[in-house]
C-alpha positions as CSV (number, residue, x, y, z in Angstrom):
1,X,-5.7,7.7,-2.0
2,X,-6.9,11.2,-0.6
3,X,-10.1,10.7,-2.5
4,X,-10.8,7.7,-0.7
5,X,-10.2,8.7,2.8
6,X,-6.2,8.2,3.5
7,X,-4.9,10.6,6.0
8,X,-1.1,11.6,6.1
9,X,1.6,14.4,6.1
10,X,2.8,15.5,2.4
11,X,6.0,14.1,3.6
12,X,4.0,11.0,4.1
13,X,2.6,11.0,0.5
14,X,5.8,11.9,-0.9
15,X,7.2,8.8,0.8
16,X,4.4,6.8,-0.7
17,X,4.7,7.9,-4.6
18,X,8.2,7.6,-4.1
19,X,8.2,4.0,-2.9
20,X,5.7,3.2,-5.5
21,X,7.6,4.7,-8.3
22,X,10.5,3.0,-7.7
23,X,9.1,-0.7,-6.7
24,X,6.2,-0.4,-9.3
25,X,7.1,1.7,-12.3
26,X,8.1,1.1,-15.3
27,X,10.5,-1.1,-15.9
28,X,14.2,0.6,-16.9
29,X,15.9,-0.5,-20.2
30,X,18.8,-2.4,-18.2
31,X,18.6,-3.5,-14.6
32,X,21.8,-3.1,-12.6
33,X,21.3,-6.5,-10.7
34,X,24.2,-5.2,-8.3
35,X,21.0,-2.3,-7.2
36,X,17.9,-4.0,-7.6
37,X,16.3,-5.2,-5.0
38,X,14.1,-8.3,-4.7
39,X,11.0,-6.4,-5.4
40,X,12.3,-4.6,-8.4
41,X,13.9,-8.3,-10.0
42,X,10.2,-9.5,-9.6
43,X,8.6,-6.6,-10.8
44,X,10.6,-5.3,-13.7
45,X,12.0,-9.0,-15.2
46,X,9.5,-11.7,-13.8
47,X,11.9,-13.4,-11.5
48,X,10.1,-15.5,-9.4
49,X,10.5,-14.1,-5.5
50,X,12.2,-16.7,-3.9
51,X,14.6,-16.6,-7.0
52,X,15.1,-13.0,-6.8
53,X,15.1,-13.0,-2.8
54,X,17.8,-15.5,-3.6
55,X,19.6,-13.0,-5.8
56,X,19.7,-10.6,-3.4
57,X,20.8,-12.6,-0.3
58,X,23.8,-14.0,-2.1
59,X,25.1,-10.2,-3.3
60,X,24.8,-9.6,-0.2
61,X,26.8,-12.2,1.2
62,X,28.9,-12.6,-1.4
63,X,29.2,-9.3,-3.2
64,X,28.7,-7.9,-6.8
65,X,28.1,-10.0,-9.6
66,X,30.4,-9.1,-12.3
67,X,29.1,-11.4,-15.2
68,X,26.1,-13.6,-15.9
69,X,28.5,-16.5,-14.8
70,X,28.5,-15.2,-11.3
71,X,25.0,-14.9,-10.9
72,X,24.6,-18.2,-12.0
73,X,26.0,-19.4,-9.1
74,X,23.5,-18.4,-7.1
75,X,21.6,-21.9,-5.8
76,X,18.1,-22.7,-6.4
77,X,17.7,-20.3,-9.4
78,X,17.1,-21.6,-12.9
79,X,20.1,-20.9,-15.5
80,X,18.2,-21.4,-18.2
81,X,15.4,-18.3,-17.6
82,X,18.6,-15.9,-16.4
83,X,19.9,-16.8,-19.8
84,X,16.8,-15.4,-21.0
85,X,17.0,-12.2,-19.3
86,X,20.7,-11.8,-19.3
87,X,20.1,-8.7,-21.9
88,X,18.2,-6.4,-19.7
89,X,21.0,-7.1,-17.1
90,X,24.3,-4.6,-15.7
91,X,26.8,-5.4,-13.4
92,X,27.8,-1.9,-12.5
């Protein structure tokens, strides 16, 4: 980014790399669905975003999944692809 013109603190750039690490990296071997945010369940597993935005207001309202089964209660998201990705999930 520096190469290319952008201007900003080291604290800036720190914030930057850190943001990008986190929303952007590599995906990790288990997602804790209970962490993740919307971004991450789109980035990391291929939920669609207004499944995983969906996800994410329902913990919130609702709090922690504790099984597949709870998660699947969430309206307007398809059981059948959480079923797919139910082995790259935790619920701690």
């Amino acid at each position: 980014m520096i190469q290319f013109g952008a201007q900003g603190s080291d604290s800036d750039f720190s914030s930057i790399l850190n943001y990008l690490t986190t929303n952007f990296g590599p995906a990790p071997a288990k997602v804790n669905i209970n962490k993740a945010t919307a971004m991450n369940l789109e980035n990391w597993l291929s939920v669609p975003q207004k499944s995983a935005e969906a996800i994410v207001a329902y913990r919130q309202q609702n709090g922690d999944f504790k099984s597949l089964d709870d998660v699947e209660k969430v309206p307007n998201v398809d059981t059948k692809f959480l079923d797919s990705i139910k082995d790259s999930l935790v619920y701690q």
